[in-house]
Structure formats: structure tokens, C-alpha cells
MMTF fields as JSON, N, C-alpha, C and O atoms, coordinates in Angstrom:
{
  "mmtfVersion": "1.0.0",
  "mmtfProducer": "UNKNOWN",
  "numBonds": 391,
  "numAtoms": 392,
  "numGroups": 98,
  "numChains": 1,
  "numModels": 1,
  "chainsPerModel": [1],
  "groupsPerChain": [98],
  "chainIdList": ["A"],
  "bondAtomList": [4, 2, 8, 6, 12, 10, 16, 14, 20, 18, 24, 22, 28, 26, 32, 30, 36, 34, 40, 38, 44, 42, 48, 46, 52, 50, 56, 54, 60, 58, 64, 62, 68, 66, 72, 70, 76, 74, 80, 78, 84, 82, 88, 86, 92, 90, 96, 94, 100, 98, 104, 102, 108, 106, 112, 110, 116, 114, 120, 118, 124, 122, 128, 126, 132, 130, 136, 134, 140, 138, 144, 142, 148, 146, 152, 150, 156, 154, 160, 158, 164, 162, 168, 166, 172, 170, 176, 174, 180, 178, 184, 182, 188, 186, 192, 190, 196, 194, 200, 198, 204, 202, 208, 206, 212, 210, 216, 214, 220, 218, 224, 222, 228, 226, 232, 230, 236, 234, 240, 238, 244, 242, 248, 246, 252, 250, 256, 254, 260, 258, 264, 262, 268, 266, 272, 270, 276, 274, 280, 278, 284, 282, 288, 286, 292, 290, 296, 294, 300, 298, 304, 302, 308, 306, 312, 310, 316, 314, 320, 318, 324, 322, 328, 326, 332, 330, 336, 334, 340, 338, 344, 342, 348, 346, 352, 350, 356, 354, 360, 358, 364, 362, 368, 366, 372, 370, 376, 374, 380, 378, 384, 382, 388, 386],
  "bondOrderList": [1, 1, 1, 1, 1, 1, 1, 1, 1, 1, 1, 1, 1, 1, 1, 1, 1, 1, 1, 1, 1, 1, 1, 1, 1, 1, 1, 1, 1, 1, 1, 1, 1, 1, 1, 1, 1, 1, 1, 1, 1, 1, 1, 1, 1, 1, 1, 1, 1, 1, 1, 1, 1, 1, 1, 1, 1, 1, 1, 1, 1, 1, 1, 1, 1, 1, 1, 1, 1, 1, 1, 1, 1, 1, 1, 1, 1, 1, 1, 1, 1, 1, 1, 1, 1, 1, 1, 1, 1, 1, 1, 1, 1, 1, 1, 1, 1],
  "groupList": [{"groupName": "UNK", "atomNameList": ["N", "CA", "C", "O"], "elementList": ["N", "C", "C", "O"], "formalChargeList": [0, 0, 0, 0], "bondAtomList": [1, 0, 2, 1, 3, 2], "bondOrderList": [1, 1, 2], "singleLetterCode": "X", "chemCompType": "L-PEPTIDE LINKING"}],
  "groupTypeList": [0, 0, 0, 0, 0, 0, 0, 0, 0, 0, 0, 0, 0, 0, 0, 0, 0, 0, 0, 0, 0, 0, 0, 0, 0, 0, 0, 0, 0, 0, 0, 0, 0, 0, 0, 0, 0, 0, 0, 0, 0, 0, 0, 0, 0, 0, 0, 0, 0, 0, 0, 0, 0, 0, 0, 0, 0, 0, 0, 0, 0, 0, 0, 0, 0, 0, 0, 0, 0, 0, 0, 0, 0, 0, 0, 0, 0, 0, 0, 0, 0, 0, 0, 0, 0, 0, 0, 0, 0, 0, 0, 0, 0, 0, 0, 0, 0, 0],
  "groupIdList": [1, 2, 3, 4, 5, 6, 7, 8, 9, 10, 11, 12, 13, 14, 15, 16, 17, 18, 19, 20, 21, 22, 23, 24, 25, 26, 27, 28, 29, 30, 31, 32, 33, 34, 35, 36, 37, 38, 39, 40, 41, 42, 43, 44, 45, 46, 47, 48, 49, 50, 51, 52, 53, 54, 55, 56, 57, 58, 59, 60, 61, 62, 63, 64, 65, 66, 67, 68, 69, 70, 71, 72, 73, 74, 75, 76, 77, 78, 79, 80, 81, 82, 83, 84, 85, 86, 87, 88, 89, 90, 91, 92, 93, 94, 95, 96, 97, 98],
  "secStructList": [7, 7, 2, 2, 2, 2, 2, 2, 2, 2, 2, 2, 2, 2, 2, 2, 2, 2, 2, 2, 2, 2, 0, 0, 0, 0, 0, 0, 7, 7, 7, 6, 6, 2, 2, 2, 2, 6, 2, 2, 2, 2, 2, 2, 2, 2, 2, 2, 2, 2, 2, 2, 2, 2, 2, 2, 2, 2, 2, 2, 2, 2, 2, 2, 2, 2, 2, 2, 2, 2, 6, 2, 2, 2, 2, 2, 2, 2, 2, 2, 2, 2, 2, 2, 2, 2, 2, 2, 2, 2, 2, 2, 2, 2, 2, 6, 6, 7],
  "xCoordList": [74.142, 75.089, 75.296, 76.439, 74.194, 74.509, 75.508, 76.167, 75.389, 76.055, 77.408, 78.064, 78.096, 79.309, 79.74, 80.84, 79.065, 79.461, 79.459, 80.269, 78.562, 78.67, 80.244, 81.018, 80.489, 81.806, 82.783, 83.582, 82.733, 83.789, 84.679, 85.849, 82.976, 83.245, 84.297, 85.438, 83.347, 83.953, 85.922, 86.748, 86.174, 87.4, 88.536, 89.746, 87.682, 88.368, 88.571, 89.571, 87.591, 87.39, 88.609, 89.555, 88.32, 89.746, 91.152, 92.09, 91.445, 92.538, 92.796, 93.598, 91.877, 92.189, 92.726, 93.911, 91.727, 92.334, 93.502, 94.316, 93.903, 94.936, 96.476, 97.478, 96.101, 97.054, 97.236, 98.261, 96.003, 96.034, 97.034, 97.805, 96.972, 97.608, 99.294, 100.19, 99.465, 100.673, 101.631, 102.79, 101.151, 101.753, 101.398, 102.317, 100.586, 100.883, 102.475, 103.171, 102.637, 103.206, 104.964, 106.023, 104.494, 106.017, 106.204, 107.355, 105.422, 105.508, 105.619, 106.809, 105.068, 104.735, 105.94, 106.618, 106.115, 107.066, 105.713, 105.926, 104.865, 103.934, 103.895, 103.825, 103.962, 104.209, 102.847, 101.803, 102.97, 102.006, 100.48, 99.702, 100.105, 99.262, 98.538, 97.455, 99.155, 98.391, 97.789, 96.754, 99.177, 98.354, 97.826, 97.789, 97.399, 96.455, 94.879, 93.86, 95.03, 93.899, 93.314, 92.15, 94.066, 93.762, 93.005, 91.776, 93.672, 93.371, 91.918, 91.239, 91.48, 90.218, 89.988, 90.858, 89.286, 89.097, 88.608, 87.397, 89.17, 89.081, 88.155, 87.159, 88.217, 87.664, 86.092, 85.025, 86.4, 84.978, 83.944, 83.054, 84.617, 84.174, 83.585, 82.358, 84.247, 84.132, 82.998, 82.216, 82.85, 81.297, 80.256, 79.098, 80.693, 79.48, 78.835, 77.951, 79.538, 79.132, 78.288, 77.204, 79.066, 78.859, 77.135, 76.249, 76.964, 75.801, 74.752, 73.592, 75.055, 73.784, 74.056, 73.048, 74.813, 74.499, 73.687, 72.747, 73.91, 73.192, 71.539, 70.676, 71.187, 70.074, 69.339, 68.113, 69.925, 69.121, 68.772, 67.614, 69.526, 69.363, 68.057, 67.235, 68.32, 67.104, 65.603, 64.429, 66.092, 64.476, 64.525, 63.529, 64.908, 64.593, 63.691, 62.6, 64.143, 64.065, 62.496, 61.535, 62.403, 61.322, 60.349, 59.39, 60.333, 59.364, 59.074, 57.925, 59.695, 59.463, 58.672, 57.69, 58.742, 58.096, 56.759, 55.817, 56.728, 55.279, 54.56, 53.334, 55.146, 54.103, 53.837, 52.78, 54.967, 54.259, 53.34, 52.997, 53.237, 52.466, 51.094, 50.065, 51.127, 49.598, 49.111, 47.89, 50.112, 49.496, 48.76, 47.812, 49.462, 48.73, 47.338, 46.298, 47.338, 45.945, 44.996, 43.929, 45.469, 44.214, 43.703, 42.503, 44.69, 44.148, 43.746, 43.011, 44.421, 43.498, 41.763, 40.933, 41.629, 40.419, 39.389, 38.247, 39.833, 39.215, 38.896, 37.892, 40.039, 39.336, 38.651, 37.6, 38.862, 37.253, 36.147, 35.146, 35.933, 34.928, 34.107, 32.978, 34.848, 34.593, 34.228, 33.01, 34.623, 34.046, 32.993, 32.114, 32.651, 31.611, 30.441, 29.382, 30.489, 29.46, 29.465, 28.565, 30.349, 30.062, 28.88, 27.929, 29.121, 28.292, 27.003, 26.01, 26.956, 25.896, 24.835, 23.739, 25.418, 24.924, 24.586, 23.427, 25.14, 24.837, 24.153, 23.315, 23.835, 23.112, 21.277, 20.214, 21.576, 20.105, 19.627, 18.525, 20.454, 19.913, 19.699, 18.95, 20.256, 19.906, 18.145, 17.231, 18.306, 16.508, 15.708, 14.799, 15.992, 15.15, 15.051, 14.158, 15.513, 15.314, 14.447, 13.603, 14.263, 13.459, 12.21, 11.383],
  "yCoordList": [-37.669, -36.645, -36.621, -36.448, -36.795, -36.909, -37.995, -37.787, -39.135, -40.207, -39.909, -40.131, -39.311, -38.755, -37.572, -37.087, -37.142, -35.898, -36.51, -36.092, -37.662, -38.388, -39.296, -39.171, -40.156, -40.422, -39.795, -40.172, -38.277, -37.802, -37.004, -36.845, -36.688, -36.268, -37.507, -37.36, -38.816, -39.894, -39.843, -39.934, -39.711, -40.127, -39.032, -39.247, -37.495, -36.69, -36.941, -36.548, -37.616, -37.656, -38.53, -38.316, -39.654, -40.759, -39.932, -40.509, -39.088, -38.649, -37.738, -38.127, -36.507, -35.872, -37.012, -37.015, -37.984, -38.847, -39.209, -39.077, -39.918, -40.286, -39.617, -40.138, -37.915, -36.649, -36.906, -37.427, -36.494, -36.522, -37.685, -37.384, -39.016, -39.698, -39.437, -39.455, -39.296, -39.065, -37.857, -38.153, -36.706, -35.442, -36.107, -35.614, -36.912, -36.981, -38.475, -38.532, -39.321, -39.94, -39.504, -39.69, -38.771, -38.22, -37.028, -36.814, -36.136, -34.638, -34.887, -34.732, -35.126, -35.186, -36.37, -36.137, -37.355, -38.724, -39.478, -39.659, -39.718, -40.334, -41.587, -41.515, -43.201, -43.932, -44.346, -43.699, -45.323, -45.8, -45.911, -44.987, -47.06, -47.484, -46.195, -46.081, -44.661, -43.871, -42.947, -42.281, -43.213, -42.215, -42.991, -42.411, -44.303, -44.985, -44.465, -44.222, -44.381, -44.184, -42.833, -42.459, -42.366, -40.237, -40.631, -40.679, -40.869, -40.676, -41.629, -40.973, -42.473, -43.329, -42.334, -41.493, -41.934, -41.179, -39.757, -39.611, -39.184, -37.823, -38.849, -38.225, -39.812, -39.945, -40.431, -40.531, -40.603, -41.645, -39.744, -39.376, -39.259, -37.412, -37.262, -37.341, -36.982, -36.061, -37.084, -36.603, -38.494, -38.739, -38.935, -39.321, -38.693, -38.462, -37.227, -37.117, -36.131, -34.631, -34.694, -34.144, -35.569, -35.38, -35.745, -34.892, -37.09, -37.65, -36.881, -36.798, -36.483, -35.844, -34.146, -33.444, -33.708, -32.528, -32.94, -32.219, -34.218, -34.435, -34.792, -34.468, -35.566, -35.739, -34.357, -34.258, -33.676, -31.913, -31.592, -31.197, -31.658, -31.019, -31.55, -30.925, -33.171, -33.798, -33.626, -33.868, -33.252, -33.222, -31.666, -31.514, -30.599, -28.951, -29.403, -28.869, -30.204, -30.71, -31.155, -30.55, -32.287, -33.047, -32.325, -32.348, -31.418, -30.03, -29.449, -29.632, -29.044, -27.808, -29.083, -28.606, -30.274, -31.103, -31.447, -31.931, -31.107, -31.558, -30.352, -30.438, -29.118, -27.924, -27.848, -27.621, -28.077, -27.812, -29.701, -29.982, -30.421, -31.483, -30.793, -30.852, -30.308, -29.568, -28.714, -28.569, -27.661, -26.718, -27.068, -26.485, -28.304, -29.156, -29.581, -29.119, -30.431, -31.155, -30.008, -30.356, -28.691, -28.205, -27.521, -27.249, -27.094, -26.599, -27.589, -27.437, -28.603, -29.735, -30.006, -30.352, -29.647, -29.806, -28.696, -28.99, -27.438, -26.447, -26.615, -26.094, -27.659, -27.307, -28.078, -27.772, -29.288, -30.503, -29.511, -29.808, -28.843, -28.359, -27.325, -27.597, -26.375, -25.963, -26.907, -26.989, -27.774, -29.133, -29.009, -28.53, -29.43, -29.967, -29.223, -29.701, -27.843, -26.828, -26.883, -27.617, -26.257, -26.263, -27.667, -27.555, -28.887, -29.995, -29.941, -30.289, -29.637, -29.258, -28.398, -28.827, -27.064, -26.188, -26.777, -26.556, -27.331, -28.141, -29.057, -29.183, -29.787, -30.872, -29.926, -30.163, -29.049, -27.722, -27.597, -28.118, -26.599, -26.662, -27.811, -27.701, -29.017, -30.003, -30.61, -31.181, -30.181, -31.022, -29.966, -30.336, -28.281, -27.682, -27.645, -26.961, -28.015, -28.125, -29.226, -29.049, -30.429, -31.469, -31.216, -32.108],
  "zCoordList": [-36.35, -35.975, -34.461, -34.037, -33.547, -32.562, -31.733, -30.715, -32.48, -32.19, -32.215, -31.197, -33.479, -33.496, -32.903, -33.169, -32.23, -31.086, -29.93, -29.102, -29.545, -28.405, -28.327, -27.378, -29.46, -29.857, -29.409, -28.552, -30.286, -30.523, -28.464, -28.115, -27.525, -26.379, -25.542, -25.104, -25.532, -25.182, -25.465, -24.557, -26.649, -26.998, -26.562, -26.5, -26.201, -25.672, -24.258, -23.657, -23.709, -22.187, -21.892, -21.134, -22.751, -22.569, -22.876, -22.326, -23.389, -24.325, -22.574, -21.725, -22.433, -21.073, -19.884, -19.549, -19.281, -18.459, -18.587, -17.673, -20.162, -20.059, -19.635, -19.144, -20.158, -19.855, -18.756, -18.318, -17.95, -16.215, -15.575, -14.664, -16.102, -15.655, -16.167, -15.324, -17.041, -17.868, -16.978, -16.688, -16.637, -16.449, -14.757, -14.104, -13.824, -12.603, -12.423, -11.41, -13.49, -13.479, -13.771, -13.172, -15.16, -15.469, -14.995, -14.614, -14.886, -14.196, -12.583, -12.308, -11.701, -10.464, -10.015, -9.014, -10.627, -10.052, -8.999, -7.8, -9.401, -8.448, -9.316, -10.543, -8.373, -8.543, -9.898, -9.817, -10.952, -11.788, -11.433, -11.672, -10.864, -9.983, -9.723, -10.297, -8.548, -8.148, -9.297, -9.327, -10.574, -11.249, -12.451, -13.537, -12.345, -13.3, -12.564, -13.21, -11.018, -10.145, -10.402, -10.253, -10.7, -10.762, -11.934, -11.971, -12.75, -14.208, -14.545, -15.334, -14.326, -14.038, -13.03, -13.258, -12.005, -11.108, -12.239, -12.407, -12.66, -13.822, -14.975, -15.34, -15.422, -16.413, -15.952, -16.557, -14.975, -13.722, -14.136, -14.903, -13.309, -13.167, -14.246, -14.185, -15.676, -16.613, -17.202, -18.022, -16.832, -17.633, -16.442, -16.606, -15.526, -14.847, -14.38, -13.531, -15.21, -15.709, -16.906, -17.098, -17.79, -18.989, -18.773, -18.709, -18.692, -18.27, -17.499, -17.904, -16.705, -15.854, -17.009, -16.92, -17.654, -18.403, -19.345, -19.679, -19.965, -20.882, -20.58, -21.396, -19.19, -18.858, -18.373, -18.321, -18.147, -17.891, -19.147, -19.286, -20.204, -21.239, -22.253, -22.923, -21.993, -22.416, -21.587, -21.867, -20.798, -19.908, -19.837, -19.13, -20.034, -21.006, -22.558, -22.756, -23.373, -24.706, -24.419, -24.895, -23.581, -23.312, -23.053, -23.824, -21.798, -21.185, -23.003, -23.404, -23.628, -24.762, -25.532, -26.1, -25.71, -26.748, -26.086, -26.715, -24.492, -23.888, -23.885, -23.813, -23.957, -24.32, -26.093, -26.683, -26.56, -28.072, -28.697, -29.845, -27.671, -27.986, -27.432, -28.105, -26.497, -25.836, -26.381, -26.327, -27.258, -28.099, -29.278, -29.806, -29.657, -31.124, -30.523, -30.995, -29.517, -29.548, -28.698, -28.191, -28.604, -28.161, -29.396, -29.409, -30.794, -31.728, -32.842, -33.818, -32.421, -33.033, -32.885, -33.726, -31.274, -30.608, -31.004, -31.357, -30.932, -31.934, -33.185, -33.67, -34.117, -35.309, -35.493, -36.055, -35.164, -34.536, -33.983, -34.634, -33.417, -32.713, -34.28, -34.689, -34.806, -35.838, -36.51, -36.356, -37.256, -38.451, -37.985, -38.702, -36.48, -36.467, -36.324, -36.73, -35.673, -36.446, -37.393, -37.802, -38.51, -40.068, -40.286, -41.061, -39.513, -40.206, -39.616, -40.254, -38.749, -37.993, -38.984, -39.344, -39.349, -40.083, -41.322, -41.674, -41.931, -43.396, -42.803, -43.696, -42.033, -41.767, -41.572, -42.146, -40.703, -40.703, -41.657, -41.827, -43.048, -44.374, -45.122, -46.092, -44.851, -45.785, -45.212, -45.808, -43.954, -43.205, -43.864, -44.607, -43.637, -43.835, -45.674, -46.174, -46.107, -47.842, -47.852, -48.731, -47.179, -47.398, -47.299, -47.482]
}
């Protein structure tokens, strides 16, 4: 799903540029060339927003997956620590029965 939202931004980004160029070419009378440049120029922009929004967002994502990875292995580490009393304790009664 993500792939097709990544897609689907891409094809808008091209679709906007291409406007930009369109409405500076036929709207404005600015020669081809300048407004092939605008329009690459706007599309240059809008993924190099896109991109660094998306790399913030992944490294928010990343932070929340490195605290709930720390929360696991410390209650992991507790319940290791428990086992191993409990065996401890059964290991006591099993000497003292001998």
C-alpha cells in the first residue's frame, strides 16, 4: 500500500509541474524553454519536500520502534530473571529432598 501512495504522490507531482509549466507558457506568454525550466524547477522542489518529509517521518517511526524494542528486551530480561529464581527454588527443594 505504501508503494501505491508513493506512486500515486509522484504522478501528481508530475501532473502539478506540468500545470506550472502549461499556465506559465500559455497564461503568462513566457517563451517554452523558460517554462519547461519553471516547471522541472517546481517538480525538482515538490520531491525534494516530499523526500526529506518523508525521511523525518521515518526517523519519528524509527525513534517509537527503538523505544518499544527497549521496552521488550528489558521485560524480556525480567522474565529471564524470574525463570531463573523459580529454577533456582526447584533446584533447593529437589537437593533438599535428596
Amino acid at each position: 500500500m505504501r508503494r501505491i501512495g508513493a506512486i500515486f504522490i509522484a504522478v501528481c507531482m508530475m501532473l502539478i509541474a506540468a500545470s506550472i509549466g502549461a499556465v506559465l507558457y500559455l497564461g503568462f506568454k513566457i517563451d517554452a524553454s523558460t517554462s519547461a525550466i519553471m516547471a522541472l524547477a517546481a517538480l525538482t522542489a515538490m520531491a525534494l519536500f516530499n523526500s526529506i518529509s518523508n525521511r523525518l517521518r521515518d526517523r519519528a517511526d524509527l525513534g517509537d520502534q527503538i523505544g518499544d524494542l527497549s521496552r521488550g528486551t528489558a521485560d524480556l530480561a525480567r522474565q529471564v530473571a524470574e525463570i531463573s529464581a523459580i529454577q533456582r527454588k526447584i533446584l533447593n527443594i529437589a537437593r533438599s529432598d535428596i
